[in-house]
VEXDREN-2710 file (C-alpha; in Angstrom, 1 decimal):
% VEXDREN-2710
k/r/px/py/pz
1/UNK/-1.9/14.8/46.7
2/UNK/-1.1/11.4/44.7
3/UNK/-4.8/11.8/43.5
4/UNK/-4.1/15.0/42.3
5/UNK/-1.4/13.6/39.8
6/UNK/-2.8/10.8/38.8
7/UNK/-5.4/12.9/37.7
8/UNK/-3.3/15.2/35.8
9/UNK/-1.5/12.2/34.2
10/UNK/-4.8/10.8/32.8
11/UNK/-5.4/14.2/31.7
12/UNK/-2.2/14.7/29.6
13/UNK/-1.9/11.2/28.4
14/UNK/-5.7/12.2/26.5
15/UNK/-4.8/15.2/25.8
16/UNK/-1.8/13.7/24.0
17/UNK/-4.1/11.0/22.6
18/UNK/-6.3/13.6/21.2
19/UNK/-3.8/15.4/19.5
20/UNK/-2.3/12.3/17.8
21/UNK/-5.6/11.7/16.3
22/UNK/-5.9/15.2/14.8
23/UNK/-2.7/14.9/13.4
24/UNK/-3.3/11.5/11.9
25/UNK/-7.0/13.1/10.3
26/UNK/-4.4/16.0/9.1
27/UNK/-2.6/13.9/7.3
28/UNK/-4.9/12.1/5.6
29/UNK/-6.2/14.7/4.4
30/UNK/-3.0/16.5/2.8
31/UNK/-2.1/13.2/1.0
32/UNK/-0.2/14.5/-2.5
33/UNK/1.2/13.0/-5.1
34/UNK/4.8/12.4/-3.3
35/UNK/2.7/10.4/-0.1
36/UNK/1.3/8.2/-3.2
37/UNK/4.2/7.5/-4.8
38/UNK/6.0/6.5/-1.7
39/UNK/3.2/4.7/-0.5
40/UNK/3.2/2.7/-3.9
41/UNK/6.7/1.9/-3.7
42/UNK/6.4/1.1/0.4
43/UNK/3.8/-1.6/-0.6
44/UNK/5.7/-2.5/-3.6
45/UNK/9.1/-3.4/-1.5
46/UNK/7.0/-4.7/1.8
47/UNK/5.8/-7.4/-0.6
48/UNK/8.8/-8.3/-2.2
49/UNK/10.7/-8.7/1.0
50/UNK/8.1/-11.9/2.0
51/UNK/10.4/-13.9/-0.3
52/UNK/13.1/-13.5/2.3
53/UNK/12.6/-15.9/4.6
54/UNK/9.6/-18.1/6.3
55/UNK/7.3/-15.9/8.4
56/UNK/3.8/-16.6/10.3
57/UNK/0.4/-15.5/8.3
58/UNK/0.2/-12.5/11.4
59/UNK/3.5/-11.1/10.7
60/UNK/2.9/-11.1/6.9
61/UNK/-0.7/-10.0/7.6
62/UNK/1.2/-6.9/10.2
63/UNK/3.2/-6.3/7.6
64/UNK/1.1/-5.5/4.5
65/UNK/-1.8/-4.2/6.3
66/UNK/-0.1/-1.1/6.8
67/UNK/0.0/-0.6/3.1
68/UNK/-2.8/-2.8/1.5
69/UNK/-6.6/-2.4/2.0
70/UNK/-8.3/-5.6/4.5
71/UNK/-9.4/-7.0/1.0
72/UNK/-6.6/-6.9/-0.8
73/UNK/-4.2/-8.2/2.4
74/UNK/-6.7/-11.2/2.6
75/UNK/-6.9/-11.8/-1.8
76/UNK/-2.8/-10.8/-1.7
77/UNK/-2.6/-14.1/1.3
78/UNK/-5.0/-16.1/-0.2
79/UNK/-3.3/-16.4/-3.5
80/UNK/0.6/-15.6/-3.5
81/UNK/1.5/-17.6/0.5
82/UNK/2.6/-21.0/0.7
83/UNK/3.8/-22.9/3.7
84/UNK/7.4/-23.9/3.9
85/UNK/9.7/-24.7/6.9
86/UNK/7.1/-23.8/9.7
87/UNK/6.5/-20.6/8.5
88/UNK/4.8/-18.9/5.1
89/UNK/6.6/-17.3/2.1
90/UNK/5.9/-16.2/-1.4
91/UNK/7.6/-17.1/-4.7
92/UNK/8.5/-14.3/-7.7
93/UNK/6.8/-14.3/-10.3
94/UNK/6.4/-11.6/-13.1
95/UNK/2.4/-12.1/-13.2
96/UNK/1.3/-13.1/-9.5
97/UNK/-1.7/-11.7/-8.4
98/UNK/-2.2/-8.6/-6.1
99/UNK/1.7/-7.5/-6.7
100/UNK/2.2/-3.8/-7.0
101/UNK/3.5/-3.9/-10.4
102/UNK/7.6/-3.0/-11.0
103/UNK/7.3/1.3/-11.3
104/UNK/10.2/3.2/-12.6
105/UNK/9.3/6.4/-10.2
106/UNK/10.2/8.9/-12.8
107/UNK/8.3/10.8/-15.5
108/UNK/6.6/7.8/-16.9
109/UNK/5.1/7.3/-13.3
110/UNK/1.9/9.7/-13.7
111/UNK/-0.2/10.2/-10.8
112/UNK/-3.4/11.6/-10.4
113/UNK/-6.4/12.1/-8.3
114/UNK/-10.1/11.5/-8.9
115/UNK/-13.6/10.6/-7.1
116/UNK/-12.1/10.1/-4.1
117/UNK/-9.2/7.6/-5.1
118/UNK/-5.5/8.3/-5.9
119/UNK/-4.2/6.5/-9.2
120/UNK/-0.6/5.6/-10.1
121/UNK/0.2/4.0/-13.4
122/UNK/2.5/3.3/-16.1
123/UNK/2.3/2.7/-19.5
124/UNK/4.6/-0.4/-20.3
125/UNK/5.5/-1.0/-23.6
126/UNK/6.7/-5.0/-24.0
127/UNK/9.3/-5.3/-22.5
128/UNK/11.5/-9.0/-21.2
129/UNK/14.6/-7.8/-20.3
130/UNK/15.7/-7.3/-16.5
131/UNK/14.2/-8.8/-13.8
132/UNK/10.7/-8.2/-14.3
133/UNK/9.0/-8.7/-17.5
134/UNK/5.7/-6.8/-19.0
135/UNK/3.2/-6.4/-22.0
136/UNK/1.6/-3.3/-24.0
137/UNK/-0.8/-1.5/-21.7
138/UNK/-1.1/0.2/-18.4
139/UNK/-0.6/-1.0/-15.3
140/UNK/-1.9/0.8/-12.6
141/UNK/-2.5/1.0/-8.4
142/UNK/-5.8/2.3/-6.7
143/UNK/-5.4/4.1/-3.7
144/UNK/-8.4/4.0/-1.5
145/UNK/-8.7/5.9/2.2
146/UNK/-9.5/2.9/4.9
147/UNK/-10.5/4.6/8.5
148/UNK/-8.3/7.9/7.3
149/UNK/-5.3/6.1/6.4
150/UNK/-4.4/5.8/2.1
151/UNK/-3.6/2.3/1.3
152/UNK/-3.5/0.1/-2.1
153/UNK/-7.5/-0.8/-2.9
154/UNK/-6.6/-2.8/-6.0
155/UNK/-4.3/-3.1/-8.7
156/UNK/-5.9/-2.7/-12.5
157/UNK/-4.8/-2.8/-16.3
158/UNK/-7.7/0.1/-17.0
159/UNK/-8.1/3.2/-16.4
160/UNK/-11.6/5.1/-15.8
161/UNK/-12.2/7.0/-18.3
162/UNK/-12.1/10.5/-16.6
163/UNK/-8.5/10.1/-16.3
164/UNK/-7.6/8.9/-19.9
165/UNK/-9.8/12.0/-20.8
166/UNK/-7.2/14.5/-19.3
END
């Protein structure tokens, strides 16, 4: 008898397991516009919060590789971490490396996707008042799908050409 349900508890928990997957591949692929501009702002605010307080390079690493491509974690650690009190944290700066860049989220956000990626841009006139500072030009965030999860891929100043075409 205890065989029986242990059997039919194995059987569940993969049935369960199974089903998490599909709904995982599901939502990959319905990704929209809203999932990137969420995601985008996520990543955005998950990197601003390492200037909070000290941390170890595997929290940090926990924390952004929900949102940020292996590459861009690893560049993003490489070039913005330094080591204080025991523990790691990153400065501001308007023009660090591997930031999301500072989106308003309304109709100047445009959002669009091609060849397989998801791109999220501004246009950013010069601007040096507030708390974050900015030149003529677009800046823009790549969304790229890592093992069926949408993450940031880069962070650019152009746009391909397609796009700017539309």
């Amino acid at each position: 008898m205890e065989k029986k349900k242990l059997w039919l508890l194995f059987f569940i928990l993969g049935l369960v397991t199974a089903a998490c997957g599909q709904v995982s591949q599901t939502q990959a692929s319905e990704f929209k516009k809203e999932n990137a501009l969420n995601l985008v702002e996520d990543a955005f605010r998950t990197q601003v919060s390492l200037s909070e307080e000290p941390q170890s390079k595997k929290q940090i690493e926990e924390k952004l590789s929900k949102y940020l491509t292996e590459g861009l974690t690893t560049s993003f650690m490489s070039e913005n971490l330094y080591e204080v009190d025991g523990g790691y944290i990153t400065f501001g700066s308007d023009f660090a490396s591997h930031y999301v860049p500072f989106f308003d989220y309304d109709e100047s956000t445009r959002v669009k996707y091609i060849d397989g990626h998801w791109y999220v841009w501004e246009e950013r006139k010069n601007q040096e008042d507030g708390p974050f500072s900015s030149t003529n030009g677009i800046e823009a965030v790549v969304l790229s799908e890592e093992e069926g999860t949408w993450k940031v891929s880069s962070i650019t100043y152009d746009l391909p050409e397609d796009i700017q075409s539309r």
